[in-house]
Residue, then its C-alpha position, 0 to 999 in steps of 0.5 A: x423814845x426818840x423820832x428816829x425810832x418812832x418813825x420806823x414803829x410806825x413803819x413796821x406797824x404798817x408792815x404787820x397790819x397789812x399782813x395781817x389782813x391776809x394773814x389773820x391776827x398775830x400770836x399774841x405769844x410773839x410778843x412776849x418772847x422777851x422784856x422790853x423796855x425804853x432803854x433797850x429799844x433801838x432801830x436794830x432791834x426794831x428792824x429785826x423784831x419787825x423783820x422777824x414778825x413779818x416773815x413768820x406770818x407771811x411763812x404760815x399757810x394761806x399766805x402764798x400770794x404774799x410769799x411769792x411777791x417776796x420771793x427772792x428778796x432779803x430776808x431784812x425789811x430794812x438793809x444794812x450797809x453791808x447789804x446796800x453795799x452787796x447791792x450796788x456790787x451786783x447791781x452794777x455788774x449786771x448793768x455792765x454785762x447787760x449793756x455789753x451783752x446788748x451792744x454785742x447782739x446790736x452789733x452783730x446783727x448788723x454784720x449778719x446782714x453783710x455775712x454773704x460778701x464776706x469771703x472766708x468761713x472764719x469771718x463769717x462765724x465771727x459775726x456769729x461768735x459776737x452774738x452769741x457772746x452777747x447772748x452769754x453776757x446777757x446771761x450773766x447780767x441775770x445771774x447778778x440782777x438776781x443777786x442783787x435782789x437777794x441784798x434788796x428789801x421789797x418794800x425800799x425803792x431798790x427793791x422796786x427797781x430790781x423787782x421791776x427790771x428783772x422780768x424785764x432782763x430775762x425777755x431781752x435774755x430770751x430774745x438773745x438766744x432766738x437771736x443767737x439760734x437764728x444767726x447760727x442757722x442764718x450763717x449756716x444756710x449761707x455755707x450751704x449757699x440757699x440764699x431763701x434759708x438766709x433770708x428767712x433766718x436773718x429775718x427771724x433774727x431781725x424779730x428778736x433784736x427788734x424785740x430786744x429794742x422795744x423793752x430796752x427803753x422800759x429799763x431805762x425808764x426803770x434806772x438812768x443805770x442803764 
């Protein structure tokens, strides 16, 4: 057996015997469900076998806990090429939504500000139209981040990121929609002329972007990606 493979049985050793202090011991008959021998063992078939043991357990009652921490992720401990490469697709999708959308929400909440010196109702909801445009590029930079978990293996680095930045996409994506819900009622109030019901939105919104802003640089801290 050369090092290569050696290195990942005791990788997958590690796997199963942590899963084992919750899980209980391993059915011995697992084992045994087909001859091996020196020729026949590969990293594939080490990824697979390790991948197929760690899943049937952690699927067993009592195991909950350890489920939901996977939940999400590929069903592979080890990524292939192909998953790497479905990754990195979705992954920068969503990177690339996620900073247009956040661009947008900036951008127009610094026009919000100004929307009662600008003349005409059509200009006035293009501040709004850009924030809500923001909100649903933000929106779908979640649906890709979740892809891309789906490609991901919780126990490599990646998996760490996207597991890590995830819950941090949907707080921002919660914020945009205060946001967007805010600068709708801000430029509404402006129609109607009540100058206090302008304020009191365009300061809701202020507390969302302000929101947006505070977790943006934990992202960043995450993947330089962003």
């Amino acid at each position: 057996m050369n090092f290569f493979v050696l290195k990942y049985v005791i990788l997958i050793g590690g796997i199963l015997a942590s899963t084992a202090l919750v899980a209980g011991p391993v059915e011995e008959t697992i084992f045994h469900d087909a001859p091996v021998s020196e020729e026949n063992i590969s990293p594939d078939s080490i990824y697979l076998f390790g991948s197929g043991v760690f899943y049937k357990e952690i699927d067993k009652p009592g195991n909950e806990y350890m489920k939901s921490s996977v939940e999400g992720y590929s069903r592979n401990l080890v990524q292939d090429e192909e998953d790497v490469s479905r990754f990195d697709a979705s992954w920068n999708e969503g990177v690339r939504n996620f900073k247009n959308g956040y661009s947008a929400c900036n951008d127009a909440y610094i026009k919000l500000s100004g929307v009662p010196s600008i003349g005409n109702t059509a200009g006035k909801n293009v501040v709004w139209e850009q924030m809500r445009a923001g909100k649903e590029d933000i929106a779908r930079s979640s649906v890709s981040f979740n892809a891309a978990k789906s490609f991901a293996s919780p126990g490599s680095s990646i998996g760490f990121t996207i597991g890590m930045a995830l819950p941090r996409i949907e707080q921002v994506r919660s914020s945009a929609e205060d946001a967007e819900l805010a600068t709708m009622k801000a430029i509404l109030a402006d129609r109607d002329h009540d100058n206090a019901g302008f304020e009191k939105h365009l300061k809701e919104a202020g507390v969302a972007i302000k929101e947006m802003k505070r977790i943006y640089p934990e992202l960043r801290a995450l993947s330089k990606d962003f």
